[in-house]
C-alpha positions as a printed NumPy array, in Angstrom:
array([[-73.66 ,  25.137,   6.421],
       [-74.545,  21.668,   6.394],
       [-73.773,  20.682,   2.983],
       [-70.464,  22.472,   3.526],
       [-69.334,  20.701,   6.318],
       [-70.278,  17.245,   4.2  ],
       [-68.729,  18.324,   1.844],
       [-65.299,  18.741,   3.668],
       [-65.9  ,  15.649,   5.406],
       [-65.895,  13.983,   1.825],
       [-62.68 ,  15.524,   0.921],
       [-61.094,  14.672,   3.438],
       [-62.324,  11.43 ,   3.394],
       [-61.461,  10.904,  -0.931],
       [-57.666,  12.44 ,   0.836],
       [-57.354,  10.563,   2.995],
       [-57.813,   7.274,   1.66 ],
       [-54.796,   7.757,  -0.851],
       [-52.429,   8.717,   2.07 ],
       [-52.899,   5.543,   4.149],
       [-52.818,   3.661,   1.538],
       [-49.646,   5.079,   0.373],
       [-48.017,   5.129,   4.048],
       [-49.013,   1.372,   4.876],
       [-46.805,  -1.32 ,   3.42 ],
       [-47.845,  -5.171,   3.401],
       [-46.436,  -7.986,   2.701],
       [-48.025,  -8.445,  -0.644],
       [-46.023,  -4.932,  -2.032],
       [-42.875,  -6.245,  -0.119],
       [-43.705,  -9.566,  -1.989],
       [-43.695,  -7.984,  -5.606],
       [-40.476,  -6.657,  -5.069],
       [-39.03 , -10.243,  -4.24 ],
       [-39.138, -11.766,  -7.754],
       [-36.828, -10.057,  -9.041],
       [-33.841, -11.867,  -8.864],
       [-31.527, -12.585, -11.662],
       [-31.2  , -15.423, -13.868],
       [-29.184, -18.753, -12.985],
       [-28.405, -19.903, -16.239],
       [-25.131, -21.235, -16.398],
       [-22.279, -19.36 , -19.221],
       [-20.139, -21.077, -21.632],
       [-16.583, -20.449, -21.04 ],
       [-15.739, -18.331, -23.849],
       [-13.043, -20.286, -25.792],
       [ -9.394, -18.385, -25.497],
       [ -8.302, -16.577, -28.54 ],
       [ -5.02 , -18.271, -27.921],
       [ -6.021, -22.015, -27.884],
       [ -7.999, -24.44 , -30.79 ],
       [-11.559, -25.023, -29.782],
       [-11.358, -28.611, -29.452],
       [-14.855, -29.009, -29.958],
       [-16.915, -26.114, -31.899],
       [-20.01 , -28.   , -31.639],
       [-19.915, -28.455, -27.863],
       [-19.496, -24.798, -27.322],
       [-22.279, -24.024, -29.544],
       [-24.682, -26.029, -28.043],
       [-23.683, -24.552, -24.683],
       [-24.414, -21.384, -25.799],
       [-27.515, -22.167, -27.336],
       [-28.711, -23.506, -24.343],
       [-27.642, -20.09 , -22.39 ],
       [-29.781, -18.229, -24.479],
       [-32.445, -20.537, -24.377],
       [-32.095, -20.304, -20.451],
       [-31.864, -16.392, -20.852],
       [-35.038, -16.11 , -22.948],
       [-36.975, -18.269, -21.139],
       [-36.452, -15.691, -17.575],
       [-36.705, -13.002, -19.793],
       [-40.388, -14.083, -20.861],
       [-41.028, -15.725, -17.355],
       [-40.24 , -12.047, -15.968],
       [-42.32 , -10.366, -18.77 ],
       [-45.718, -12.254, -17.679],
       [-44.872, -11.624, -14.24 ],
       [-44.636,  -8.121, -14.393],
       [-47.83 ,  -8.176, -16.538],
       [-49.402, -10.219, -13.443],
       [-47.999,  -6.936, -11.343],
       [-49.263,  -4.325, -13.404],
       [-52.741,  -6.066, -13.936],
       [-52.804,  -6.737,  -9.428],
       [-52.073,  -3.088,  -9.246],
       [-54.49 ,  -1.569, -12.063],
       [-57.489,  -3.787, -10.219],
       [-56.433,  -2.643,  -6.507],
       [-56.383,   1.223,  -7.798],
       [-59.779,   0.593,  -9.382],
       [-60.922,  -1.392,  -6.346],
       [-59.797,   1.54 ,  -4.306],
       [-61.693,   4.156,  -6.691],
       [-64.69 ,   2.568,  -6.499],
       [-64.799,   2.56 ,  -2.384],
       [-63.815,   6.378,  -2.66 ],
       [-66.25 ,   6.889,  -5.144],
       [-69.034,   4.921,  -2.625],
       [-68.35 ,   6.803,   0.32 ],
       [-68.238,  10.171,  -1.308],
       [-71.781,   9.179,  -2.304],
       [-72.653,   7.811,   1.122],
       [-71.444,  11.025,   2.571],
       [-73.143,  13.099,   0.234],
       [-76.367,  11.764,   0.755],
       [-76.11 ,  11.597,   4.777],
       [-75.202,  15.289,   4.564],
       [-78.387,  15.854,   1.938],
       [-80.372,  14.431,   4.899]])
């Protein structure tokens, strides 16, 4: 009767752990939702089908530099969601690992 009453204890401890978790929001999840926001590179105006270009090569360098700008946030934003997705893989393990400790620490108090 013993070991079954540890071992409900433990389930409802492993349980447990993964509902608070999930119903407590702090500032560093409210944080990772934050960077986000869009780019601020500045667009060209697109030349009027209706007017001469009076400079080709001033347009073109505008709009290399708008890509430039655009690839730059776009890889900026791809290392920073691989900064998010490595934080989150080492708090789920983190969190594993404490389940997995007091599981064992309840087991063995209940073994007592």
């Amino acid at each position: 009767m013993k070991r079954f009453a540890a071992l409900a204890c433990v389930l409802a401890l492993a349980t447990g752990f993964s509902a608070v978790a999930a119903d407590a929001p702090d500032s560093d999840s409210a944080a990772a939702q934050d960077s986000t926001a869009p780019p601020k590179c500045k667009k060209p105006i697109l030349p009027s089908a209706v007017r001469k270009v009076d400079d080709p090569t001033e347009f073109t360098e505008k709009y290399d530099a708008y890509q430039q700008c655009i690839k730059d946030y776009v890889d900026a934003q791809q290392v920073m969601s691989q900064k998010h997705i490595d934080a989150a893989n080492a708090a789920v393990k983190d969190a594993n690992d404490y389940r997995d400790r007091a599981n064992a620490a309840m087991k063995a108090a209940a073994d007592k």
